[in-house]
C-alpha positions as CSV (number, residue, x, y, z in Angstrom):
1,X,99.9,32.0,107.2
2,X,96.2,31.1,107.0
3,X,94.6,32.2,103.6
4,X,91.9,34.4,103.8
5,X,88.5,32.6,104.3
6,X,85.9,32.6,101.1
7,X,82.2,32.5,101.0
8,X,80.0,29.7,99.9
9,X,77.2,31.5,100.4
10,X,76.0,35.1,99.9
11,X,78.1,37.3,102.7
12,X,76.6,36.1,106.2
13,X,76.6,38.0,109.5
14,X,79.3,37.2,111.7
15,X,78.5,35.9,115.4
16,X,77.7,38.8,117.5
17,X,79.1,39.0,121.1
18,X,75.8,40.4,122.3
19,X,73.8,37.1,123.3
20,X,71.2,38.1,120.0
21,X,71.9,36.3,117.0
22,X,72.0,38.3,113.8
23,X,69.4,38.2,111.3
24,X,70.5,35.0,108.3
25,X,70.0,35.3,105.0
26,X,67.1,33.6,103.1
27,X,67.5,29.9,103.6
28,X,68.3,28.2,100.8
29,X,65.6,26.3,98.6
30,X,65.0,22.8,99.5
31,X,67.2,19.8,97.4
32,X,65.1,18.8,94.3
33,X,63.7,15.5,95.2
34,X,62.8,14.3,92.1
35,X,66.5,14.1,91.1
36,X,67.8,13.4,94.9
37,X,66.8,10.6,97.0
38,X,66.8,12.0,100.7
39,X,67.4,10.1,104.0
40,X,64.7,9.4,105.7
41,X,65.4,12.0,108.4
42,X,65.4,14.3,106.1
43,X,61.7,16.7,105.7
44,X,61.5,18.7,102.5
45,X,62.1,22.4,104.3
46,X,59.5,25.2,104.0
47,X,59.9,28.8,105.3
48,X,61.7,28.0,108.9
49,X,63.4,31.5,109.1
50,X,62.4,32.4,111.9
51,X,62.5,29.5,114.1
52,X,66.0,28.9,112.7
53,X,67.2,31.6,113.9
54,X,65.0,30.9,117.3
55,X,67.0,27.8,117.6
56,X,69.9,29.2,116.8
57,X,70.0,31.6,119.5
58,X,69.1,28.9,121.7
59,X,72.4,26.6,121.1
60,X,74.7,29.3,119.8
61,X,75.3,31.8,122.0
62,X,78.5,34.1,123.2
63,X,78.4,32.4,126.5
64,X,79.8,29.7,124.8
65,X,82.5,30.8,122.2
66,X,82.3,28.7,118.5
67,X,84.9,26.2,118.4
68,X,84.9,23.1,115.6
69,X,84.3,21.1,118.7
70,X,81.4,23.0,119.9
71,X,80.4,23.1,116.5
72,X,80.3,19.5,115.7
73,X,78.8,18.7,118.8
74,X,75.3,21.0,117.8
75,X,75.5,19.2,114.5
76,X,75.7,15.8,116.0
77,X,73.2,16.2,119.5
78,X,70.9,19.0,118.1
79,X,70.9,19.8,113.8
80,X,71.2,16.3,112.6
81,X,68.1,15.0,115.0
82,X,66.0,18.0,113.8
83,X,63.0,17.3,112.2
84,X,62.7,20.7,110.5
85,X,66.3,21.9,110.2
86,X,68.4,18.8,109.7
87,X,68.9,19.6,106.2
88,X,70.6,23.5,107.1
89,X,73.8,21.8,108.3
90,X,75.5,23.3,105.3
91,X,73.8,26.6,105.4
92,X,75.0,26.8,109.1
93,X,78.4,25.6,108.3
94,X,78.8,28.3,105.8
95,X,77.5,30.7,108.0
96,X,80.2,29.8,110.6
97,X,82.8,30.2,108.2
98,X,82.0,34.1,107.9
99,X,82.8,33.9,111.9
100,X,86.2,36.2,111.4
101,X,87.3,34.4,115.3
102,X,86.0,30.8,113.6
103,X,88.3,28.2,111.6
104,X,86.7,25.4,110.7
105,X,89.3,21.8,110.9
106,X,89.4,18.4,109.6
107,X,86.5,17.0,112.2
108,X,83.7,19.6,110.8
109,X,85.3,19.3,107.4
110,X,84.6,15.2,107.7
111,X,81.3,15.8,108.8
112,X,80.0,18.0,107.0
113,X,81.3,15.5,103.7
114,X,79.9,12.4,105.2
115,X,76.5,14.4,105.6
116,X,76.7,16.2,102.0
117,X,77.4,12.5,100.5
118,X,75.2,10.2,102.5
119,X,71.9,12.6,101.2
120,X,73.2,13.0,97.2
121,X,73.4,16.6,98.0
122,X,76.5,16.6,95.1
123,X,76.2,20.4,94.4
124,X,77.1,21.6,98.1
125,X,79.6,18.6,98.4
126,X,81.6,20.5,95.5
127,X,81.5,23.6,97.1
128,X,82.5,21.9,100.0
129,X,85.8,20.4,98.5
130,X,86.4,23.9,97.0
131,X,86.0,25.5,100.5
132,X,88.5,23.1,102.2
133,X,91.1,23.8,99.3
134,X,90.6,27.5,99.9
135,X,90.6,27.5,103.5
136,X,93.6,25.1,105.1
137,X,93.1,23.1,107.9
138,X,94.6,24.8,112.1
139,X,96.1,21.9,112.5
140,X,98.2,22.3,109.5
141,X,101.8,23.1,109.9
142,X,104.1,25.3,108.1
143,X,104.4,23.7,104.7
144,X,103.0,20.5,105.4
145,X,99.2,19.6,105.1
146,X,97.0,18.4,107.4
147,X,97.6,14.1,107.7
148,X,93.0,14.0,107.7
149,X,92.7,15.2,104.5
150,X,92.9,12.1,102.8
151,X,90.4,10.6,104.9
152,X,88.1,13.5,103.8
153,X,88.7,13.1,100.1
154,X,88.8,9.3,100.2
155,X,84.7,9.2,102.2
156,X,83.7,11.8,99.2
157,X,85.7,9.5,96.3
158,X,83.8,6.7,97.1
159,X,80.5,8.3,97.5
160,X,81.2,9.0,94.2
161,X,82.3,6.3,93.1
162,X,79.8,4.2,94.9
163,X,77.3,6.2,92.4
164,X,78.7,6.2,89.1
165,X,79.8,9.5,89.4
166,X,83.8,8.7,88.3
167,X,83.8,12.1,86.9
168,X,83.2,13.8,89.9
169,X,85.5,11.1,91.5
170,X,88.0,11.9,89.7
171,X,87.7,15.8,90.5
172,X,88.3,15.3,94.4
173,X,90.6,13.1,93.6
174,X,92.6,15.6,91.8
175,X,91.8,17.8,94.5
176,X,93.1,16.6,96.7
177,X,96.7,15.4,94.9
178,X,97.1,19.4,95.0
179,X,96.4,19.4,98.8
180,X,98.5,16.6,100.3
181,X,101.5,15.5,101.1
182,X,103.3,13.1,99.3
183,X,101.7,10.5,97.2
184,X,97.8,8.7,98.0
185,X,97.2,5.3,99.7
186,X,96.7,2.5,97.3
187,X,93.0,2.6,98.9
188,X,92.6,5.4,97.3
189,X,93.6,4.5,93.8
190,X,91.8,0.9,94.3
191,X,88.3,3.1,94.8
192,X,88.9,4.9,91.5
193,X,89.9,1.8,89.6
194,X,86.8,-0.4,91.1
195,X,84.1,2.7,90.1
196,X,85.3,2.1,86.7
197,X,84.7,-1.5,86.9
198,X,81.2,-1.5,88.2
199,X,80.6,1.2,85.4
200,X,81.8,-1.1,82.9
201,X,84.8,1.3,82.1
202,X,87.3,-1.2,81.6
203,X,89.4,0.9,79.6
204,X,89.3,4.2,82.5
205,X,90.2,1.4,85.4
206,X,93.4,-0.1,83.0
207,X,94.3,3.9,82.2
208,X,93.6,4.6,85.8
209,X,95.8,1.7,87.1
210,X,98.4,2.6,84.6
211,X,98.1,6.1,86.3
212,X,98.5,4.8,89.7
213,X,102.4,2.7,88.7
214,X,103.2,6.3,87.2
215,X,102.8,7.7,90.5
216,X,105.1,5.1,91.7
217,X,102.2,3.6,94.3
218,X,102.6,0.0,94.3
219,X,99.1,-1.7,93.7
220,X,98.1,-4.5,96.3
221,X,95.7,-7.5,95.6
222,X,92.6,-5.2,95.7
223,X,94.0,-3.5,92.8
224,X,94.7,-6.4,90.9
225,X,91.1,-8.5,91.8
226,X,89.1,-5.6,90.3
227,X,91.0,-5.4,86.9
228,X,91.0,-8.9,86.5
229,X,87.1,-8.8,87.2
230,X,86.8,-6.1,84.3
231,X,88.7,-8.1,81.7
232,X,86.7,-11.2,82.6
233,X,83.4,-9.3,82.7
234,X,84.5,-7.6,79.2
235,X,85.5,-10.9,77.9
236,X,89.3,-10.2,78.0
237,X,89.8,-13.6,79.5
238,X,93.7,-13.9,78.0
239,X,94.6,-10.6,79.2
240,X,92.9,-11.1,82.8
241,X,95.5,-14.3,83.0
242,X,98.4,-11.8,81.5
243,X,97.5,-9.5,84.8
244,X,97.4,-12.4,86.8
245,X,101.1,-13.5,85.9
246,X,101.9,-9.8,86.2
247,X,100.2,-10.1,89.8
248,X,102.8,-12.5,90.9
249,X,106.0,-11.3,89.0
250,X,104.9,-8.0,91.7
251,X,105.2,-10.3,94.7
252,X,101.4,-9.5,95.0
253,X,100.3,-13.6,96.3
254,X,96.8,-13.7,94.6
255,X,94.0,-14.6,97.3
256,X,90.6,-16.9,97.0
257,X,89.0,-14.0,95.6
258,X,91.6,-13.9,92.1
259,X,91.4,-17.7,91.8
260,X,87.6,-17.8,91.8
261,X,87.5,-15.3,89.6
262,X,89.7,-16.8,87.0
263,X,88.5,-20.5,87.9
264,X,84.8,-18.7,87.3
265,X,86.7,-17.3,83.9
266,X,87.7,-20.6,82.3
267,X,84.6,-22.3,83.2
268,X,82.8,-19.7,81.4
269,X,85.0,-20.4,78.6
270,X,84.6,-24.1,78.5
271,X,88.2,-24.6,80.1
272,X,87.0,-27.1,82.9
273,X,90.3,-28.6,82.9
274,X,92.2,-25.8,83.3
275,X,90.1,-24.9,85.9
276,X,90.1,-27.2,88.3
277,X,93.8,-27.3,87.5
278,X,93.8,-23.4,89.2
279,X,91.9,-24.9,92.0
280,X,94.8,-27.2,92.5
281,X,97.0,-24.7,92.2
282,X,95.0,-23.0,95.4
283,X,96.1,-26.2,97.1
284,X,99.5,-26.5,96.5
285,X,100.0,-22.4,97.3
286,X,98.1,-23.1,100.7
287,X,95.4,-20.7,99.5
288,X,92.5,-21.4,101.7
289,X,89.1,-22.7,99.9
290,X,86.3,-20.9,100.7
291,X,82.4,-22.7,99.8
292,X,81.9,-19.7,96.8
293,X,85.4,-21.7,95.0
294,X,83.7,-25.1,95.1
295,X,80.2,-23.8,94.6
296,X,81.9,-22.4,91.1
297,X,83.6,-25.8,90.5
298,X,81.2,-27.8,91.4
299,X,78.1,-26.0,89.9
300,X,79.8,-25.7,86.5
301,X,80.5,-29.0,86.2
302,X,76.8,-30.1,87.1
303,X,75.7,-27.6,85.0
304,X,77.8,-29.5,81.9
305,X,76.2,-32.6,83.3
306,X,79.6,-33.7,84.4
307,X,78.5,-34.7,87.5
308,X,80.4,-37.8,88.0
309,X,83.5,-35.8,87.5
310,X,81.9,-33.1,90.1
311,X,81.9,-36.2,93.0
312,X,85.3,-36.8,92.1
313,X,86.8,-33.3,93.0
314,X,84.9,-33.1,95.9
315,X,86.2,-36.1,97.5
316,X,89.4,-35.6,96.6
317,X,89.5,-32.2,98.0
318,X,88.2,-33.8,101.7
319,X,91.1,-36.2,101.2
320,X,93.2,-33.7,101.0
321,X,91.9,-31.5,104.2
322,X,90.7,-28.8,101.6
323,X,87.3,-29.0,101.2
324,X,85.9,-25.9,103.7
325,X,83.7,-27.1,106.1
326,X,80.5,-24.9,105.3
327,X,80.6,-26.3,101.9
328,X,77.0,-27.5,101.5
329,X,76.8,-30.0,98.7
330,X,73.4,-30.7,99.1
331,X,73.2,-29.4,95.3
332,X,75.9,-32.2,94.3
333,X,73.2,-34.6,96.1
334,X,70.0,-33.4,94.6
335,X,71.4,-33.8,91.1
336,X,72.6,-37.2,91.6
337,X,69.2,-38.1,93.4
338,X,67.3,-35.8,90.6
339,X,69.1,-38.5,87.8
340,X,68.2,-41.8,89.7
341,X,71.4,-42.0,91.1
342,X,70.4,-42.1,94.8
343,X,73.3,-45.2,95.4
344,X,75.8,-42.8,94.0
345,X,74.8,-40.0,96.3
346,X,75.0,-41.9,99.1
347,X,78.5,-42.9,98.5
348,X,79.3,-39.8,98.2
349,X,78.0,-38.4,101.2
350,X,79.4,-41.6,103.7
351,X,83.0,-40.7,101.5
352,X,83.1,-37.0,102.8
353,X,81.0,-37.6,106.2
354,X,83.6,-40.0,107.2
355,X,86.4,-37.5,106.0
356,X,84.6,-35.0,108.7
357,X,82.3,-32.9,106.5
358,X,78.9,-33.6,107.6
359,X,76.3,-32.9,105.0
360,X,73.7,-30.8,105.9
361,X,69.7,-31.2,107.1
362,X,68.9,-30.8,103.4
363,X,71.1,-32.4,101.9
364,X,70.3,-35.6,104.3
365,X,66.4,-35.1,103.4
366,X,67.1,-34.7,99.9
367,X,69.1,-38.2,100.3
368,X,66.4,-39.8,102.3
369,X,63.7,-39.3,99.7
370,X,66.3,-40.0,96.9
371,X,67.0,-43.3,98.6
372,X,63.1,-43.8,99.3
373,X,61.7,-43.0,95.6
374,X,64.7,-45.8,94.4
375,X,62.8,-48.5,96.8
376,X,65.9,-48.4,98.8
377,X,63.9,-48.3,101.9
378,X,66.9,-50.4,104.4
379,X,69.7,-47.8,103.2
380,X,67.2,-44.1,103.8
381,X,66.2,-46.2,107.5
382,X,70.0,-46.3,108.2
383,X,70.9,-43.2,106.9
384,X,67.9,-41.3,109.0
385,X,69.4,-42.8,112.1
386,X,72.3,-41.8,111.7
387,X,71.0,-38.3,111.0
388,X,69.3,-38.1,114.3
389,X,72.1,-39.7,116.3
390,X,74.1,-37.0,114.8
391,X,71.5,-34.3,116.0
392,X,69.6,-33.6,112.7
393,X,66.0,-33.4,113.1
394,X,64.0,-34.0,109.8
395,X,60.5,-32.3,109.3
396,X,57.3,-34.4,110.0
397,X,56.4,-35.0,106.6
398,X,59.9,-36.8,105.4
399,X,59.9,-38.7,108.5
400,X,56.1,-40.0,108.6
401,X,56.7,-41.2,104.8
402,X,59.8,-43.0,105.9
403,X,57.8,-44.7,108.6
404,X,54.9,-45.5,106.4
405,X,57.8,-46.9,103.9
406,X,58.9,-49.1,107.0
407,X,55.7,-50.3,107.8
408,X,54.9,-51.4,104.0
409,X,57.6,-53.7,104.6
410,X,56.6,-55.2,107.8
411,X,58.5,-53.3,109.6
412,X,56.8,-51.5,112.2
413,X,59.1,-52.2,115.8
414,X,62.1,-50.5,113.1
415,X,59.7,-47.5,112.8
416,X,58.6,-47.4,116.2
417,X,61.9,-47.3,117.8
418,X,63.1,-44.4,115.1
419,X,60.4,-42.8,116.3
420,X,61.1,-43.2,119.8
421,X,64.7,-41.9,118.5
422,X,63.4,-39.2,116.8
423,X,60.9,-38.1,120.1
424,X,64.3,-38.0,122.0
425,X,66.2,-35.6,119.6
426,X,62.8,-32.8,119.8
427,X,61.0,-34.3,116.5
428,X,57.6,-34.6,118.5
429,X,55.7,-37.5,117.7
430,X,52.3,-36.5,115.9
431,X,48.4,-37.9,114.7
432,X,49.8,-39.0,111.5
433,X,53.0,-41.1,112.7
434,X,50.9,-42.4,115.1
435,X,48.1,-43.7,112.8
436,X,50.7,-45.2,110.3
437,X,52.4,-47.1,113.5
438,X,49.1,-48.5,114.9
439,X,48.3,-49.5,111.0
440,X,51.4,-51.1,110.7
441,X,51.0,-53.3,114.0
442,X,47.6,-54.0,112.7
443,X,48.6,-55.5,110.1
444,X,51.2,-57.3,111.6
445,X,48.9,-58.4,114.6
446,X,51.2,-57.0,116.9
447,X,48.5,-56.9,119.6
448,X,50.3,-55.5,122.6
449,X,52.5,-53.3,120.9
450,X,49.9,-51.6,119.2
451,X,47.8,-51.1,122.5
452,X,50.8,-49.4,124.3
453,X,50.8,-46.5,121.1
454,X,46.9,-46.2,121.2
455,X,46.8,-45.7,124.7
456,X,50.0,-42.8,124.2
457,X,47.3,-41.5,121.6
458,X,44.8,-41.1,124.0
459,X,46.5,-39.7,126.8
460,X,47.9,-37.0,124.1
461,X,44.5,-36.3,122.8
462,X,44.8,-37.3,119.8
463,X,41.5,-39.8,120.0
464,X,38.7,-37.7,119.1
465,X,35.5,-39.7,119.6
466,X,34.7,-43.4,120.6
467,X,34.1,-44.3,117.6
468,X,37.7,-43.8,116.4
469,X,38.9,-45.8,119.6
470,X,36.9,-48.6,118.9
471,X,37.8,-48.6,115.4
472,X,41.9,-48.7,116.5
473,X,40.6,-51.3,118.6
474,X,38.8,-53.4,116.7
475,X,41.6,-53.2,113.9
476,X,43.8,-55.0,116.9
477,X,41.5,-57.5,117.4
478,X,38.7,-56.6,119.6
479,X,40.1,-55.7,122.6
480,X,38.4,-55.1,126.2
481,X,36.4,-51.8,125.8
482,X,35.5,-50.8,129.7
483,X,38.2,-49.0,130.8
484,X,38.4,-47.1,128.3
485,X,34.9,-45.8,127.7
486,X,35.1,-43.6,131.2
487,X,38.5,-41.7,130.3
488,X,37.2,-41.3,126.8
489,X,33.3,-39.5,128.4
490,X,35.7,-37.5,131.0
């Protein structure tokens, strides 16, 4: 037997069959806003009476009986898009309750709480809870409850939770332990325990998990990953490791996101070793690697200037098919290239290139002017053709300085044809790299070949006036000015 319905709200009138509406009580007085941020969609009400119950009439009518469905549908395609009486669902909701032919089910019960939660309006989300604990759900049979109430309390928990608000968490959730049937998800007790852990509640989330074996509800890796956050973040390193031995003893296999946290854990403790022994231990359980584990690994050992030691692990872990292939080590470079170890950095990056993780754009720049700044000018000319053979296009100003490097060292027809490479793979070919070219063969009194580039620089525009074409020209040894001058005065 349904229990008798109960007011939210001050007694409301009940839909008449007459195709008026009846007169609503005062609406209620807009949500504080200096204590509640509203949605955007929300205006701060004013006195709509009238109009409400204008609109009202308009959607509600006895030519269409109230059913949840017809309900929900004029809070999805009408209320909620209102500019003036979006923020009324509740009062309406209410006001349908008071409807003695009207039962409210799970779908208006869920959106009325997602709507209550996602604008912070905490009070009538209380009074919400109460109401569906009063009032049972249609679809409920005999004895048993209805299977969408946990769905309902778990949205609310979490926009709790989500908040900070474990106290008011923890109400629905004992709420709704009265209402249900048979014990809660483990998603359930997982939302409690992680509130407490962003709150810094390390003791609630241990009492709370302690709770949840009580209840006989077997925690899954979730469970476990938050509590061994807490005791890492509350420095409780030796009793996170206890929880992870518990973890396994439960049959729960621990996932990338335990091992970095404990591999994160003993770095912070200075345990390096025994870190990287946990990454090994990721290995040998076939627990995939993701770029955040060696991003931990790798930057804490930089960090201890063991940087030799980070090159090591990396190329061991390509070796051994580990190393995940969005792993940028570009960092692992710019150190090594940052101490004046450019050699060593490109070692390094041939090692795990050939092992078939390709560095990235800026790890091969930072390389490139690593290799350039140790006057290893042959090594930073290979390694940028190999770049753009591979399909890596470095920005102008790396790749002019390279050229200008080439040059220096009479070596202009090297530049010219990576330029010519580079103009191939999109890197468009610009004032400056030409300049530097036609300098270079200048120097080198590379007649012909420097007349073929200032005559692409003047069909590109890049030739303002005749007096900078005759001084190109005259830099290559005087050559014929007639027919030139005409295409220069067009």
């Amino acid at each position: 037997m349904a229990l008798k319905k109960k007011s939210l709200l001050k007694p409301l009138s009940k839909l008449p069959k007459s195709s008026s509406l009846p007169s609503l009580p005062p609406l209620p007085n807009p949500p504080d806003t200096q204590e509640l941020p509203l949605p955007v969609s929300t205006l701060s009400p004013s006195s709509h009476y009238t109009q409400l119950v204008t609109f009202l009439k308009s959607q509600l009518s006895d030519h269409h009986p109230l059913s949840p469905q017809t309900l929900l549908h004029f809070f999805k395609s009408k209320l909620h898009h209102h500019p003036l009486f979006t923020h009324y669902d509740f009062h309406v909701f209410t006001w349908a309750a008071s409807i003695d032919s009207f039962h409210h089910d799970h779908s208006t019960f869920f959106w009325m709480a997602r709507s209550l939660a996602s604008s912070y309006r905490f009070s009538d989300l209380q009074s919400l809870l109460a109401f569906i604990a009063a009032n049972p759900c249609p679809c409920s049979q005999g004895i048993f409850s209805c299977p969408q109430l946990e769905t309902i309390f778990l949205f609310v928990i979490k926009a709790y939770s989500r908040l900070g608000k474990m106290e008011d968490a923890l109400c629905a959730f004992q709420t709704m332990m009265r209402l249900i049937d048979g014990r809660p998800s483990v998603v359930v007790y997982n939302i409690v325990i992680n509130g407490y852990v962003r709150c810094g509640d390390n003791d609630k989330a241990v009492s709370f998990y302690e709770r949840m074996v009580r209840d006989k509800v077997t925690p899954d890796v979730f469970t476990f990953n938050s509590l061994i956050n807490s005791y890492c973040r509350s420095s409780k390193f030796h009793l996170a490791l206890d929880l992870f031995r518990e973890m396994k003893e439960r049959g729960c296999s621990p996932n990338v996101v335990s091992f970095n946290t404990l591999i994160r854990g003993f770095f912070r403790e200075k345990k390096f070793q025994k870190g990287i022994q946990m990454a090994y231990e990721m290995i040998e359980l076939r627990c995939e690697f993701s770029s955040v584990t060696c991003e931990i690994l790798v930057g804490g050992l930089c960090s201890e200037g063991r940087v030799s030691e980070a090159c090591e692990l990396v190329i061991d872990f390509s070796m051994k098919g580990a190393l995940p292939a969005g792993f940028d080590y570009s960092g692992l470079v710019g150190k090594l290239c940052g101490n004046g170890n450019a050699a060593k950095a490109l070692q390094v990056v041939d090692e795990l290139w050939r092992g078939g993780n390709a560095p990235s754009l800026i790890a091969c720049t930072t390389l490139v002017e690593g290799l350039r700044k140790d006057q290893r000018r042959g090594e930073a000319f290979k390694l940028m053709e190999k770049m753009l053979k591979e399909g890596m296009v470095p920005d102008s100003v790396t790749f002019s300085c390279l050229l200008q490097d080439l040059c220096d060292a009479v070596r202009t027809t090297d530049a010219n044809m990576l330029r010519l490479l580079a103009s191939s793979k999109g890197l468009e070919t610009d004032a400056v790299m030409y300049n530097i070219l036609v300098a270079g063969y200048t120097r080198e009194a590379r007649r012909k070949e420097g007349e073929i580039l200032v005559d692409e620089m003047l069909d590109r525009g890049f030739i303002p006036d005749l007096a900078t074409y005759n001084r190109l020209m005259n830099g290559l040894a005087g050559m014929p000015l007639h027919r030139r001058s005409s295409a220069i005065n067009r």
